[in-house]
Every structure is written in structure tokens, then in C-alpha cells.
N, C-alpha and C positions, 0 to 999 in steps of 0.2 A: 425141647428147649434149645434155642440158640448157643452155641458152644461162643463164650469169649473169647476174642481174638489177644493172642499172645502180647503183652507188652513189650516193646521198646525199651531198653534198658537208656538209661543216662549216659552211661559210658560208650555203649554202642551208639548213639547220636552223636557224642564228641567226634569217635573216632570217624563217624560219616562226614561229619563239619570235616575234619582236617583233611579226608578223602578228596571231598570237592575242592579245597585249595589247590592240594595238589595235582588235580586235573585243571582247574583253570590256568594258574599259575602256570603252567606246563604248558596251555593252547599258546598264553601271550608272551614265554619264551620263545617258542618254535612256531609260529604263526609268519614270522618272514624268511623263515626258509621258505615257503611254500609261495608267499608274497614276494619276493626276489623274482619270480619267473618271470615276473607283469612288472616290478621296477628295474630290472638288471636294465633290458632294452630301454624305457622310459627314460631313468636317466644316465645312461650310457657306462653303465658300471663294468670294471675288469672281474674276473671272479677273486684279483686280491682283495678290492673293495668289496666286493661281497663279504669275504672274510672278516675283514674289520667290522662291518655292520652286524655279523652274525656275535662278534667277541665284543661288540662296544660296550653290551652293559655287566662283562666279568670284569671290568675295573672298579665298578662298586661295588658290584656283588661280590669280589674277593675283599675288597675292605669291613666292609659290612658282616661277612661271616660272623668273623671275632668280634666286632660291636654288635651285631644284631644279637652272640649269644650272651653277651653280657648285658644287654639289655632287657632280655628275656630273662634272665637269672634274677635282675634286679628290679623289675619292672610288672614282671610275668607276661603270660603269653598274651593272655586279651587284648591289654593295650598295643603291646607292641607289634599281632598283628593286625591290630585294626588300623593305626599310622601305617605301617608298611604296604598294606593292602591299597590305602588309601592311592596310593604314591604310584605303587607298579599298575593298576588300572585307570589309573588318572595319564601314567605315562602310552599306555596303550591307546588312548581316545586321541592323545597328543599326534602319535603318529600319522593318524591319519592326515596332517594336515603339513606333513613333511613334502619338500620343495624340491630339495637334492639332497647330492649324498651327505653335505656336513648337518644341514636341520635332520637328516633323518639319522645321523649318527648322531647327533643331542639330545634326540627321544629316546634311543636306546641306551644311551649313557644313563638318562633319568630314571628307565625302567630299574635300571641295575641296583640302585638305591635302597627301591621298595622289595623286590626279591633276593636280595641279598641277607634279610632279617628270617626268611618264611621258615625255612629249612630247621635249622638251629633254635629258631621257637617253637615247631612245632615237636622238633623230641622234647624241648623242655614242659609243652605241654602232655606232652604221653606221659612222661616222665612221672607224671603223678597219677593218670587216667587211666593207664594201659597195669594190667598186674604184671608182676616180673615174667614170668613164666612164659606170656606171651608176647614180647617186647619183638621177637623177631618177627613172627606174623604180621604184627603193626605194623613196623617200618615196613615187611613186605606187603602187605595191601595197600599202603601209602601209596607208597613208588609205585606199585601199578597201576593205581589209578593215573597219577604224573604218566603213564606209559601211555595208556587207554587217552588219555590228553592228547599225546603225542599221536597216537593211533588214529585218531578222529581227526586230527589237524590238517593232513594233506586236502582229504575231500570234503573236510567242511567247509574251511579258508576258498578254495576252488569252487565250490558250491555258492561261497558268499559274494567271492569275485566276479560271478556270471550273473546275480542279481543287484548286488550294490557296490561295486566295484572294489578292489582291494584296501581302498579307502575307508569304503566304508566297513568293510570287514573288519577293521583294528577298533572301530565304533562299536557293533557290537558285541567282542570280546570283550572289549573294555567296561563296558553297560552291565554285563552278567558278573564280571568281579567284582563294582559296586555295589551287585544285590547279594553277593558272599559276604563281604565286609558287614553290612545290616546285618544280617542273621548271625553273622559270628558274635558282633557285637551286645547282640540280644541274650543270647543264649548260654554264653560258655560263662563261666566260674573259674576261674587259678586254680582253690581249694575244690576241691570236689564235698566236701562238707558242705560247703556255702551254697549249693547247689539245689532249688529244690526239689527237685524230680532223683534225685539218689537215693536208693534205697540203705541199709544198713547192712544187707549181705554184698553189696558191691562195695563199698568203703571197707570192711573185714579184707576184701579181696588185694584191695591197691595198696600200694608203696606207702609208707607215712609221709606226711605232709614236712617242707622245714617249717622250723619254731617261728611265728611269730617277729618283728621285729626286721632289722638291718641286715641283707644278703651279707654274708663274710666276705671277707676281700679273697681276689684271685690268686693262691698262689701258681704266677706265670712261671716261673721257671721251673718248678718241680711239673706241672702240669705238660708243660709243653715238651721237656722230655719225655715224658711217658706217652704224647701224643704224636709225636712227631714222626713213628716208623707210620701209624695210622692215618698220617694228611699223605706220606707218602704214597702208601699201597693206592690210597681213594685216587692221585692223582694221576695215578697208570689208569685206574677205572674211568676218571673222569675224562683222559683224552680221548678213550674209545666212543665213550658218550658223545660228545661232542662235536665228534667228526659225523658222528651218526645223524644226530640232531641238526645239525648245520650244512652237512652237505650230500646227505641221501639222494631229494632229489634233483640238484645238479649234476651230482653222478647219472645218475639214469640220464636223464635229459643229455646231457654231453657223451657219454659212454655209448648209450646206443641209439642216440638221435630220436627218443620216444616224445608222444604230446605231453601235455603237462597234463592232462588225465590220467595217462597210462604212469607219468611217473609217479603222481600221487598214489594208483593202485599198489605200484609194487614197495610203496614205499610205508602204505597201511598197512602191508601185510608184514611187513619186516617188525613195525611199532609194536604190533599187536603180538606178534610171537615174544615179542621183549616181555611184556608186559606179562604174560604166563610165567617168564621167567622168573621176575617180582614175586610173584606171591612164591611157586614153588621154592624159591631159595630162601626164603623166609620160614614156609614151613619145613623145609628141610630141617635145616638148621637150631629150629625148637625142639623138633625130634630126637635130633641127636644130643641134646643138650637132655631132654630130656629121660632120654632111655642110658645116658653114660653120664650125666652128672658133672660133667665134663665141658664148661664152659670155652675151654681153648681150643678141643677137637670141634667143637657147633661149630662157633665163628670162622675160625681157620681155614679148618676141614672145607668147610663148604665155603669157602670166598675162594681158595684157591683149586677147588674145584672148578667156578667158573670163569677163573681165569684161563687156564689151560684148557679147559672145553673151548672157548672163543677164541683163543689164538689157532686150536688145531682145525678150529671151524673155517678160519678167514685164510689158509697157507693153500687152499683150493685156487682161490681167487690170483695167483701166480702163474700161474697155468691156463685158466678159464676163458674163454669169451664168450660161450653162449647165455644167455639175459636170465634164462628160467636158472639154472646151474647158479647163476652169480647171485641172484638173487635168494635161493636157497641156503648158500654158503653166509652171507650176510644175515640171512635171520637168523640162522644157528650159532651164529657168532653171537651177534644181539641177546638170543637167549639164555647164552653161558652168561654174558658178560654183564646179564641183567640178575641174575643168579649172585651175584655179590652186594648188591642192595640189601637187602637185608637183613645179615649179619652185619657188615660193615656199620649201619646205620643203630644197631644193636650196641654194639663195643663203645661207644660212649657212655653209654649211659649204665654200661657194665664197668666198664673202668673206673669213671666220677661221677658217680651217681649224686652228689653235691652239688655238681658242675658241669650237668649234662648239656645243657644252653650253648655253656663257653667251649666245652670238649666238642660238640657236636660243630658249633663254629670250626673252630682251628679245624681238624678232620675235614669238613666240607669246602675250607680254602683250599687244599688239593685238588679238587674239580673246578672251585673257581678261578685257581691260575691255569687250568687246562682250556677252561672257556675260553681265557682270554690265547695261548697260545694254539691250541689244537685248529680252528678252523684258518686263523691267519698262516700257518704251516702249510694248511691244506691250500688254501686259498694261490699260496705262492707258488707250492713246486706244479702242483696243477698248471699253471700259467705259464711255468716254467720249461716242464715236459711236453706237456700237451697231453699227459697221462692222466687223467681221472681216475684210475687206479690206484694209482700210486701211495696216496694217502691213506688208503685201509692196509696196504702194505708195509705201510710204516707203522702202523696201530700196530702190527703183530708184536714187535720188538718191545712196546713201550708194556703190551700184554705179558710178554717174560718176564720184563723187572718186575710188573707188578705183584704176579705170581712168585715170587724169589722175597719180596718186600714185605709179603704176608708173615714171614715166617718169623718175624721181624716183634710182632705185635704180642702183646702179652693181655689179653680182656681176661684172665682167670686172675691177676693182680690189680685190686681193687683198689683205687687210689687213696690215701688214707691220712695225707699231709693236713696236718694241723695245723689252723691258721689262728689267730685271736678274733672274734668279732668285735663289734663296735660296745663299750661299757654299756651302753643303755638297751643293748638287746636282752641282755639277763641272762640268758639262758644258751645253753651249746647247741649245737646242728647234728640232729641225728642224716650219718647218709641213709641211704635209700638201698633196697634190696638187691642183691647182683644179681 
């Protein structure tokens, strides 16, 4: 007799849906780094402008943080990422029909809009999906995927550039985020109750649901003190990201005068060691959470582990010029510094488990002001020196504070400020499990 094939859990399919956002979302972030080889010459751009095109759309995306998580708080995730979705893959198909550099800095300004909501809704969506216990895992197979996004980016964009031109390559990134948005829109549930494919030993498993009724109002100031050493640390992490994301491979390309094949290969292999990073510092971090009970050595412990692994990884690169050596040094750095995902992305929803939406926002506005300054930095002194180096040299520095900044953070104190809801919700807001 045929043996039945294992079921598919509910929750394990949520956690696939927000998997592929974060892989797509991640191609149409980092899809004109790779496109920049084929527009810099075209339309005649300095690698400052480069910069700015690579930053244009961290001006909404750092706005949108804190409203995208307060609209995911008050809205829930389906809707708001099915508008946001809308938006960053609509902004995507746009590009393709960019002229010069100010229409193509419009498209990316517009992108910033729709991704600026994704991040911040999707822990408010774990937030309910994912059991406590596992919260780090999640956000780390998340972000790896977002890495594996990035990992695939160089030689698919190049792969799509030599059949449909860079053009048309922003077409069909854009095409596959409107067949996510479908399916998200189909499929997911806020309440996991409401859900019909959940079984009742997976509901036993997850966070309770809140009551019923009217989101409570934010308390901002108590909130953002307890959040603020945590946008901090993300935004040491964020500028490492950033530079990475935005100007790998220019680096290569100007560093050691390689094609833009070769600098896509060595710039896959750097995404892709990131992205191992992701998960393991996720399950790191559950580990030790779980074998010591010990919510502030998990997160801590192992964020400031990969900070200081990344900074000791990149102080090579000082010294260095041979391509295989620099290249080695840069994914090991990658590695550590991807090692901080998630935990980091953990401590929100550890902290205010109420307000994981809005915490996870303000928190993720630290990378979103690194977007916007990390590659324009780079962009500059690059032009400046003539050094394409120079820029992960400065990463190392901003690597120390971040490691110093950790220590900062407090996820074992659970937010707990008492707000009033609205009279006609009736009933109080239980938080959620730390």
C-alpha cells in the first residue's frame, strides 16, 4: 500500500509565502546594482550618481518603516502587504522605461514606498504564525531567503540582460512580484484561526491572537526609548548591508578591471555565503535561548558575535590586493554580519510583543537611513580617492560601534506600558509570548 505523503502544515506555507517575498523583494531591491553596469555608460552616470540611485528609494522606505508598522498593527498584514506589494512591483516594471538619471531616480524613489511597508509586516505577520520558541529561525530563514534573492541577482539580471535587455529585465522581476501579491492575497489569514487549512495542534502551538476590536494606540515615547539603542545597533548592521548590496559589484569591476560576468560570479558567491549566515545565526541564537533560558545572552550574544566576526573578517582587506584573498575576506565578513539577522529581527517582537509591526518598523529605520547614506558615502569618497576600497574600510569602524551598541539593548525586558484602548473595543490586549 502506497505510503501517504506527509502533509504541509498551514503555517509552514505562511512561512514559505513570506520566504518568497523576501526573495523577490530582495531581486527588485538589488537588481540595479547589477543593471547599473549596462546604465552607468548609457547614461553617462559618476559612481556619485550611482549612489543616489542605489539610496533613492531609502527615502520612503525609512518613512514608511514606522507607518508601514503601524499599519500592519492596525490593518494586519494581508492588506497591507498586498497594497505594498502592489506598489514595489509596479514600481519595478516602471523602471524599465526610465530615460535618464532623474526618471530613473523617480522609479526608485516609488519603489521605496511599496518596500518600505514589507519588512515590519511581515514580523507583524510571524508574530502570530511563527511559535515563540522559534521566532529566530523565522526571521533567519526569512533574511536568507532575501540573501539567496540577492545571491541569484547578479547572474540572473546578466542572464536576462543578454536575452531581453536590462529593460526588459526590471519587466520580468516585476511580473513575478505580481504573481506573489495573487497568492498572498489568496491564501494568508491575519488570525490563524480564520484560516481553513490550520489544524488545532498548530493553533495550541502559536502566540494568542489580540482581542478583537480597535488596535490600542502607540505608546511613542515609552516605546521608542526602549527601541532606540536597537534602530541603533541595526544601523551599524545596515550600513555594512548596504554597501554590500549596492556596491559589490562596482567594486570588483573597478577594483580589478574584471567583466561583468566575472564580477557577478564573485559577487554570487559572496551573497550566497551571506545567506548561510542567515539561517545559522538564527538557529544559533534559538539554541542558546533555548539551552540557557536566557533571552539577552540568544540575541546579544550572538548579534555581537557577528559583528566582531565581520569587522575581524574585512581588516584583511587593508593590506590585500590579490581578487581570490579579497574576495574571501568580504564573504566572511558577509557571513558574520549576516549572523545578526536574526536575533536582531527576533528583539522586537521579544520586546513588544503588542507592537511588534511598529517596533519592528522604528528598529528597521536604522538600515533604512543606512540605505539611504551607506552607498551615497560610498558613491563619494570612491570618486573621491579613486579607492574602491575604501568604503568596506570604513564599514569596519561603523562594525565597532555596532558591536559596542548591542550591549545597549535589553530583549529580556518585555515591554509592558499600559495604554487605554478605544471604549468600544471592550476588552484589554493580551501581549504575546516573549
Amino acid at each position: 500500500m502506497e505510503a501517504t505523503r506527509p502533509r504541509i502544515q498551514a503555517t509552514t506555507k505562511v512561512l514559505i509565502l513570506v520566504c518568497a517575498m523576501y526573495f523577490i523583494s530582495y531581486i527588485v531591491r538589488q537588481n540595479i546594482s547589477t543593471a547599473i553596469l549596462a546604465i552607468r555608460p548609457e547614461f553617462g552616470l559618476t559612481n556619485t550618481q550611482a549612489g543616489f540611485i542605489f539610496s533613492a528609494f531609502g527615502y520612503p522606505y525609512l518613512l514608511f518603516q514606522i507607518i508601514g508598522g503601524v499599519t500592519a498593527d492596525r490593518f494586519g498584514p494581508r492588506r497591507t502587504l498586498f497594497f505594498s506589494g502592489l506598489v514595489w512591483a509596479g514600481a519595478t516594471v516602471l523602471t524599465a522605461f526610465a530615460w535618464d538619471y532623474y526618471s530613473l531616480l523617480f522609479s526608485r524613489v516609488l519603489m521605496g514606498f511599496g518596500v518600505g511597508a514589507t519588512l515590519p509586516t511581515a514580523t507583524r505577520a510571524m508574530q502570530y504564525w511563527v511559535e515563540s520558541r522559534k521566532r529566530g529561525f523565522a526571521q533567519g530563514i526569512t533574511h536568507a531567503f532575501s540573501r539567496l534573492g540577492n545571491a541569484l541577482t547578479p547572474s540572473l539580471i546578466v542572464g536576462l540582460m543578454a536575452v531581453v535587455t536590462w529593460r526588459g529585465s526590471f519587466v520580468v522581476i516585476g511580473v513575478a512580484g505580481f504573481v506573489w501579491v495573487a497568492v498572498w492575497s489568496w491564501y494568508f489569514c491575519d488570525d490563524p484561526k480564520d484560516h481553513p487549512g490550520i489544524t488545532a495542534e498548530e493553533l495550541a502551538l502559536l502566540p494568542p491572537q489580540r482581542a478583537k476590536g480597535p488596535a490600542p494606540a502607540v505608546p511613542w515615547g515609552p516605546l521608542v526609548s526602549r527601541m532606540w539603542p536597537v534602530t541603533l545597533t541595526y544601523f551599524c548592521y545596515g550600513w555594512c548591508l548596504w554597501l554590500y548590496l549596492s556596491f559589490l559589484l562596482i567594486f570588483f569591476r573597478d577594483k580589478f578591471d574584471l567583466s561583468t560576468n566575472e564580477s557577478a560570479m564573485f559577487a554570487t558567491i559572496v551573497y550566497t555565503i551571506g545567506a548561510i549566515g542567515n539561517t545559522i545565526g538564527g538557529v544559533v541564537s534559538d539554541r542558546v535561548l533555548h539551552k540557557s533560558a536566557n533571552v539577552r545572552h540568544a540575541r546579544i550574544g550572538t548579534a555581537v558575535f557577528g559583528f566582531v566576526g565581520a569587522l575581524v573578517s574585512l581588516m584583511p582587506i587593508l593590506v590585500l590586493e590579490d581578487k581570490i584573498l579579497v574576495a574571501a575576506c568580504l564573504s566572511a565578513g558577509f557571513f558574520f554580519a549576516e549572523m545578526v539577522i536574526g536575533p536582531m529581527w527576533a528583539i522586537p517582537m521579544d520586546i513588544a510583543p503588542k507592537y511588534s509591526g511598529t517596533a519592528s518598523g522604528l528598529m528597521n529605520s536604522g538600515s533604512a537611513l543606512a540605505a539611504i547614506l551607506s552607498p551615497v558615502v560610498a558613491g563619494f569618497v570612491t570618486d573621491l580617492t579613486g579607492d574602491p576600497q575604501l568604503p568596506f574600510k570604513i564599514a569596519i569602524g561603523v562594525l565597532m560601534l555596532g558591536a559596542a551598541s548591542a550591549f545597549l539593548m535589553h530583549p529580556e525586558r518585555q515591554f509592558t506600558e499600559q495604554v487605554p484602548t478605544s471604549p468600544s473595543a471592550g476588552v484589554a490586549v493580551s501581549p504575546g509570548t516573549p
